[in-house]
C-alpha positions as CSV (number, residue, x, y, z in Angstrom):
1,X,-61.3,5.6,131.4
2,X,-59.0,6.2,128.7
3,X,-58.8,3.5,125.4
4,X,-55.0,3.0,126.9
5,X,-55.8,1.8,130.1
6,X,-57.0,-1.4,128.9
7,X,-54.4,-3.9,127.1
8,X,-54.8,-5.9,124.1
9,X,-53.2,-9.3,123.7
10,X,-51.1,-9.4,120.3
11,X,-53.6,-12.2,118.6
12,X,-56.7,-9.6,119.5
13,X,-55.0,-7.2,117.8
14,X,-53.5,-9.1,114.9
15,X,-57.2,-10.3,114.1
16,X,-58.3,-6.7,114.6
17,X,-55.6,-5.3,112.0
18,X,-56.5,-8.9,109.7
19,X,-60.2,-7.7,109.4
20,X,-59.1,-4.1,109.0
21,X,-57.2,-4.9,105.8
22,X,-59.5,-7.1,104.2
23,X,-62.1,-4.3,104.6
24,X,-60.1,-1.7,103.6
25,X,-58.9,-4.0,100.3
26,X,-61.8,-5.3,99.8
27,X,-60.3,-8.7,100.6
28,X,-57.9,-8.4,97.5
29,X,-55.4,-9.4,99.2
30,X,-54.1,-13.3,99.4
31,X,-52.3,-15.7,101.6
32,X,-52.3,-12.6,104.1
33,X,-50.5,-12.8,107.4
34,X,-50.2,-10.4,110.1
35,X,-47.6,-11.0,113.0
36,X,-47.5,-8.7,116.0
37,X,-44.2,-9.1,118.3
38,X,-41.8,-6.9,120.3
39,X,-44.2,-3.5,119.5
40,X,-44.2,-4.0,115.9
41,X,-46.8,-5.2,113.2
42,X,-45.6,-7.4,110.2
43,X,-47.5,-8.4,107.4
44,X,-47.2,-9.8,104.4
45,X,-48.7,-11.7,101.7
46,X,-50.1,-10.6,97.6
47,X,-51.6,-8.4,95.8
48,X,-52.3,-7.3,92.6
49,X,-51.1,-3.8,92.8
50,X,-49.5,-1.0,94.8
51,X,-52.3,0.6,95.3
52,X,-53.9,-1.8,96.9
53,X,-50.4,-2.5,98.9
54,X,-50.6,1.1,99.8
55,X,-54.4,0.5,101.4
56,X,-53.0,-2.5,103.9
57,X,-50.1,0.0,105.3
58,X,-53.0,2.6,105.8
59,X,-55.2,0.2,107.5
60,X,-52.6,-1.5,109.5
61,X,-51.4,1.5,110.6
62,X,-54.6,3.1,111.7
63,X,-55.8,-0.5,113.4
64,X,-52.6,-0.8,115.1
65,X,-52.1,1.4,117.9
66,X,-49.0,3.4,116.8
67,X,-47.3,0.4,116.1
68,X,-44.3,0.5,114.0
69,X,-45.6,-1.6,110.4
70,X,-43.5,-3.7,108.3
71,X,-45.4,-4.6,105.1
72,X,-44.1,-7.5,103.3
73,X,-46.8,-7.6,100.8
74,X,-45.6,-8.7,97.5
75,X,-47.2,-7.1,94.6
76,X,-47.4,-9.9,91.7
């Protein structure tokens, strides 16, 4: 059986693209929040730099199934 055959609830896979980015930052990320609705992601919350804005698209991306991702991380 294929991975796509089975179907993954959009909290299961909000939690599973929540602990992707804090691995993937390092948890440098704050106040984050990851929405999935309507087969899209959208997160947001801070970070220190680009970079590290950069890193949560990557991992989001990777952890979320060809979704289309929104980040609405604010860099401050």
């Amino acid at each position: 059986m294929s991975a796509a055959t089975f179907e993954i609830s959009p909290q299961s896979l909000a939690e599973k693209i929540e602990s992707a980015v804090h691995v993937r930052t390092g948890g440098r990320i704050r106040g984050l929040q990851v929405r999935v609705a309507e087969g899209s992601i959208i997160i947001s919350g801070r970070v220190s730099t680009y970079y590290t804005k950069q890193l949560v698209t990557h991992a989001a991306m990777e952890a979320g199934d060809e979704l289309l991702v929104t980040n609405e991380v604010v860099v401050c």
